[in-house]
N, C-alpha and C positions, 0 to 999 in steps of 0.2 A: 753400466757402472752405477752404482748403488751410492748416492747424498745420503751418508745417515744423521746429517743434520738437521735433516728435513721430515717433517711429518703430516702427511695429510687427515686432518680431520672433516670427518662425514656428520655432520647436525641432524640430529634428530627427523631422521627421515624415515617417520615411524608411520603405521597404516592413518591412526588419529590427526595427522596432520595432512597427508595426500589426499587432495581434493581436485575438483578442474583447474582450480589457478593456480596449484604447485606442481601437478603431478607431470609437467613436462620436461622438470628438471631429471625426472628419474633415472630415465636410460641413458644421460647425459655425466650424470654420476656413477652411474655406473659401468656404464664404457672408460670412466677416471679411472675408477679401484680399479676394474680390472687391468687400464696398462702397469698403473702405478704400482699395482704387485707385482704382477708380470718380470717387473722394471728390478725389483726386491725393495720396493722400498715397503716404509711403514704408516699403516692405514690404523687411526681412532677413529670408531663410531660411538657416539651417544645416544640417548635414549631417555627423555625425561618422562618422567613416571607421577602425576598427580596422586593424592591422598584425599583423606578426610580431611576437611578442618587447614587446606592449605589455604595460604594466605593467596592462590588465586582464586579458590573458591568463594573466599570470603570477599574482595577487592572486586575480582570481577563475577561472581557468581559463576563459576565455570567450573564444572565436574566432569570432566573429559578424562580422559586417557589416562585411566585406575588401574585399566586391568585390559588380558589380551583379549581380541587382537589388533584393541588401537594402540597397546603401545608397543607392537612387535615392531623390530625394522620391514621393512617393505620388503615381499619374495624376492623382488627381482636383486637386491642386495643381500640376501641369505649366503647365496652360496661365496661371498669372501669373508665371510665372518671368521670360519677358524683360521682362515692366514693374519686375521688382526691382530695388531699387539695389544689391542683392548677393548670391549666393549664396556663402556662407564654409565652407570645410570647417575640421575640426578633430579637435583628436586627443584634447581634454579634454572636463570637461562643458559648458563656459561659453564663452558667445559672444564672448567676452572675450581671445581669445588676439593676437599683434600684428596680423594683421589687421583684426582686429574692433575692438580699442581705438584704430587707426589711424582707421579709418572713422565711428568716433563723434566724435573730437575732431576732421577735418576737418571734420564735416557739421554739427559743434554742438547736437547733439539735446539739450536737457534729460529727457526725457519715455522712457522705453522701455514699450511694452505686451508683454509676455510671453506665451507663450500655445506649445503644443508637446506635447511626448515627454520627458521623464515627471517628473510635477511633483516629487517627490522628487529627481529630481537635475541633469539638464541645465538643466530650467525652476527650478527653487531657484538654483543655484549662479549663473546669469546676472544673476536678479533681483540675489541679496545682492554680485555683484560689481557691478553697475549701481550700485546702495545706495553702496558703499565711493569711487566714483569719480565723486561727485556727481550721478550719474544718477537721477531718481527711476523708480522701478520702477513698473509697474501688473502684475499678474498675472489673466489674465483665467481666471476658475477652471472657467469652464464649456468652453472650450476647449482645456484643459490635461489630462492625463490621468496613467496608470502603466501599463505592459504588466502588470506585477505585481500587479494590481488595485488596489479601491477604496480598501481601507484602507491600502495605501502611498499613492495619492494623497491621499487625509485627509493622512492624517500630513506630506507633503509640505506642502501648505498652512497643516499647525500650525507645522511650522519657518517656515514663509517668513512666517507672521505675526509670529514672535520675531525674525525676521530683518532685517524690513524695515518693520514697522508692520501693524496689522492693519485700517489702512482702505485697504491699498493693492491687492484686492482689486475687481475687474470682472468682469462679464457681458458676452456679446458683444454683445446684443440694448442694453448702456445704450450704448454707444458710438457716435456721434450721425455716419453716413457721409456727410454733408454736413460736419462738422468732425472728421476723424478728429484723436482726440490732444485733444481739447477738449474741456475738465470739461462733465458734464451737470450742471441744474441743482440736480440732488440732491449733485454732488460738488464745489460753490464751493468755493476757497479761504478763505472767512472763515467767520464761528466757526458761524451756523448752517447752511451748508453742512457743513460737519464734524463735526455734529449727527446733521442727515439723513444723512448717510454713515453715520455710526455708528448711527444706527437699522435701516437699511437692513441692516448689516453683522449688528444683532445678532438684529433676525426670522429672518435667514437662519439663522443659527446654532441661535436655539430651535429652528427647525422640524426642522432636520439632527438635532440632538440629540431633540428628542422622536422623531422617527423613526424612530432609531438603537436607541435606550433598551430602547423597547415592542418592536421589531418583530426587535432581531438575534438570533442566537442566537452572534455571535462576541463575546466581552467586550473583544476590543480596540476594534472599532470604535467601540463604544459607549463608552468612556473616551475614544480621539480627540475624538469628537462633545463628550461633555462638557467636553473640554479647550476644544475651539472656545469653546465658546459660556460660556464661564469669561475667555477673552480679550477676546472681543465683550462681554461684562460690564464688561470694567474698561475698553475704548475708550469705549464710554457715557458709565462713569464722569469720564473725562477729556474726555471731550468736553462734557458737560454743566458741570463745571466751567470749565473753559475759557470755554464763552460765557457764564455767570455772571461771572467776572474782567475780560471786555471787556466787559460791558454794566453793573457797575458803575464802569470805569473813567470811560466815555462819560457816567457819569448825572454823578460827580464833575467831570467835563470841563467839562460844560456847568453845574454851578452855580458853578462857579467865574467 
């Protein structure tokens, strides 16, 4: 059964960005698209395309990915490209430029799954513009990456927790390819669905952060990790409040 409120976008997961430190998200996105078509739903890929004279060449001196084959999508995502409802080039980080917010507001998608190249920036800036335009964001974390490594993709995901909510936050494997786009039963909209999210959300976190802690020897990463799992603390926190507030509201409900 087909969510067609739901749309997954694939981030610039072009040859120019696959390096050692992204390139293991690949087969991970791609085993996505393919349930998620599978599934009928709807897949956007992007593609940012650098020029002469862009303001990152100028900012950061960076002349990359002009021309093919850094900025083709990667082989191993070729073959879903003509099931997509769109491949969008762009000049910014965000899938967001008039084509793309064109294409959201005919199609009516509530729902965007996010998932790409490089969670710190094209994959943030999409999400929290989805966020700004009613769009709710999912970020799927295990298929998002940083050519820059690990600990810019940490860090990318601490923003886009402050950014967008920190239960908004997915694995490819929960994402149910018979309902793409369709809460699992750990992610309901009501209070202990958003319970179980935030449980979910906050073992993840312990585990990142004790692992981080014990085993790094970079002190940033291990401040990220604890930043996480400091945010995943206080989603709990509200989360468990939260279904204390509707489940005394409901007790008061009914003796009334």
């Amino acid at each position: 059964m087909r969510n067609k409120s739901a749309v997954l976008a694939v981030v610039d997961v072009q040859n120019g960005f696959v390096r050692e430190e992204s390139a293991h998200v690949v087969p991970v996105i791609a085993d996505l698209v393919k349930r998620w078509q599978a599934a009928g739903g709807e897949v956007i890929f992007t593609r940012y395309l650098n020029h002469e004279g862009s303001i990152f060449q100028r900012l950061f001196s960076w002349s990359k990915l002009m021309a093919s084959p850094e900025v083709d999508i990667v082989p191993e995502l070729q073959p879903y490209l003509p099931m997509a409802t769109a491949v969008i080039d762009k000049t910014i980080y965000s899938l967001f430029n008039d084509e793309g917010q064109k294409l959201m507001s005919e199609r009516g998608w509530t729902d965007i799954y996010v998932c790409g190249i490089a969670t710190e920036s094209c994959v943030l800036k999409t999400a929290a513009d989805a966020f700004e335009r009613d769009v709710t964001p999912w970020v799927i974390e295990d298929a998002s990456a940083s050519h820059a490594g690990e600990v810019s993709h940490e860090a990318g995901l601490l923003v886009a927790a402050r950014f967008i909510g920190p239960r908004q936050f997915v694995r490819a494997a929960e994402i149910d390819p018979r309902r793409p786009g369709s809460m699992s039963e750990g992610q309901s909209t009501d209070g202990a669905g958003h319970l179980d999210a935030a449980l979910l959300a906050l073992t993840r976190a312990y585990q990142d952060a004790a692992t981080a802690i014990r085993g790094t020897s970079d002190p940033r990463a291990a401040s990220i990790s604890a930043a996480r799992l400091t945010e995943a603390v206080q989603g709990m926190s509200d989360s468990t409040a939260r279904v204390s507030a509707e489940t005394a509201a409901r007790q008061q409900g009914g003796a009334e």
